[in-house]
C-alpha positions as CSV (number, residue, x, y, z in Angstrom):
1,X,44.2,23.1,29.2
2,X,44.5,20.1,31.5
3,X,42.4,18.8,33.8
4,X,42.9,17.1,37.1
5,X,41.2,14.6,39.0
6,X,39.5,16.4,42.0
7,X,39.8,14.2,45.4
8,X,36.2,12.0,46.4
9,X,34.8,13.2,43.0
10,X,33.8,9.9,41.0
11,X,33.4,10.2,36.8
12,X,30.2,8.8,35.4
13,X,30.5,6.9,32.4
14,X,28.6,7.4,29.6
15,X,25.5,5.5,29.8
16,X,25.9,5.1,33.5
17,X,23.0,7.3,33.7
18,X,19.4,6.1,33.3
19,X,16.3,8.1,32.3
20,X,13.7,8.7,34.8
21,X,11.1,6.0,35.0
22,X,7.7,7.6,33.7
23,X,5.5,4.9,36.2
24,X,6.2,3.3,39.5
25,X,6.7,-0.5,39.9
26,X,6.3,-2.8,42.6
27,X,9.8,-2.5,43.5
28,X,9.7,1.0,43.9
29,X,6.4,0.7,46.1
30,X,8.3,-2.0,48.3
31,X,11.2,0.7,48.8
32,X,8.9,3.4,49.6
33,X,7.2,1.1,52.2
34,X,10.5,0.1,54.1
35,X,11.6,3.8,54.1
36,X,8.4,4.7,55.7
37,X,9.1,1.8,57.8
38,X,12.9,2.8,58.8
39,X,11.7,6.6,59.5
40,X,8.6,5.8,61.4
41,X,7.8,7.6,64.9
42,X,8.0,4.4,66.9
43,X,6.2,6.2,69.3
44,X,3.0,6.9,66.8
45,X,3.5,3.6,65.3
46,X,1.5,3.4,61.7
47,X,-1.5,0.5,61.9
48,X,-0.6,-2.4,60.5
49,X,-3.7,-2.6,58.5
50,X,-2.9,0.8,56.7
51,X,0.2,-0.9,55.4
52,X,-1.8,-4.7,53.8
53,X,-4.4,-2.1,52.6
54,X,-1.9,-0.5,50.6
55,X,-0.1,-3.5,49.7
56,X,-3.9,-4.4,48.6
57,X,-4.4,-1.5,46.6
58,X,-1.1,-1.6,44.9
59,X,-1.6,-5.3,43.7
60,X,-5.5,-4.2,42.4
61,X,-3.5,-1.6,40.6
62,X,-1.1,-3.5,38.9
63,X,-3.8,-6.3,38.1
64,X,-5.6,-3.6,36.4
65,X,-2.4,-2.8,34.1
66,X,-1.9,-6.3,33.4
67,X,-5.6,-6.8,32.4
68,X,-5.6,-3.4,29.9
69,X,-2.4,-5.4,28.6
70,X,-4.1,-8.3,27.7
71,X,-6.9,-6.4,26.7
72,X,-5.0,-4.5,24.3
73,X,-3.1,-7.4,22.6
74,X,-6.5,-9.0,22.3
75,X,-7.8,-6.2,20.2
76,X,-4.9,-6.0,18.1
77,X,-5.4,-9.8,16.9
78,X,-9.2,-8.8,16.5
79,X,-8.5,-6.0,14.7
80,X,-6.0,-8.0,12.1
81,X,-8.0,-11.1,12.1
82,X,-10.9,-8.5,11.4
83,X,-9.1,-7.3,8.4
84,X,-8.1,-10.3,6.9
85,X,-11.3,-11.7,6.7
86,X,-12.8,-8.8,5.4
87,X,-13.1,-8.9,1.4
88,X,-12.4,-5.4,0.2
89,X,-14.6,-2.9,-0.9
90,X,-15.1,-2.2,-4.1
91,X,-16.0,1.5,-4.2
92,X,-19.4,1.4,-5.2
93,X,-22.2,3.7,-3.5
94,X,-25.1,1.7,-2.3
């Protein structure tokens, strides 16, 4: 059985495709905003402030997820610093 190269159809390659991202990034807010931007009733133009308070809330966001980060690789180092100074127990019921 052959097969034959249909006209305007492109072939992906493997690995061409990627997996849906779970989150959404800066760069994905910034294309949001533009699109909104582009497609925007330019006779009901949207308030400038709407757009630096979502800009605001985005960055308070994304400060958050870098804290909880930080947060987290602070706790790991506790936790292992924890357990290396902790002499082991040896069993024993008080």
């Amino acid at each position: 059985m052959a097969v034959t190269a249909i006209a305007g159809v492109r072939s992906i390659e493997p690995g061409a495709v990627k997996a849906p991202k779970k989150t959404l990034d800066q760069s994905d807010f910034l294309a949001l905003m533009s699109a909104q931007l582009k497609n925007q009733d330019p006779t009901k133009p949207v308030d400038n402030t709407e757009y630096v308070a979502q800009m605001a809330q985005f960055s308070a966001v994304s400060g958050i997820a870098e804290t909880n980060t930080a947060l987290a690789a602070v706790i790991e180092r506790l936790d292992r610093l924890i357990a290396a100074t902790t002499p082991p127990s040896t069993g024993a019921a008080s």
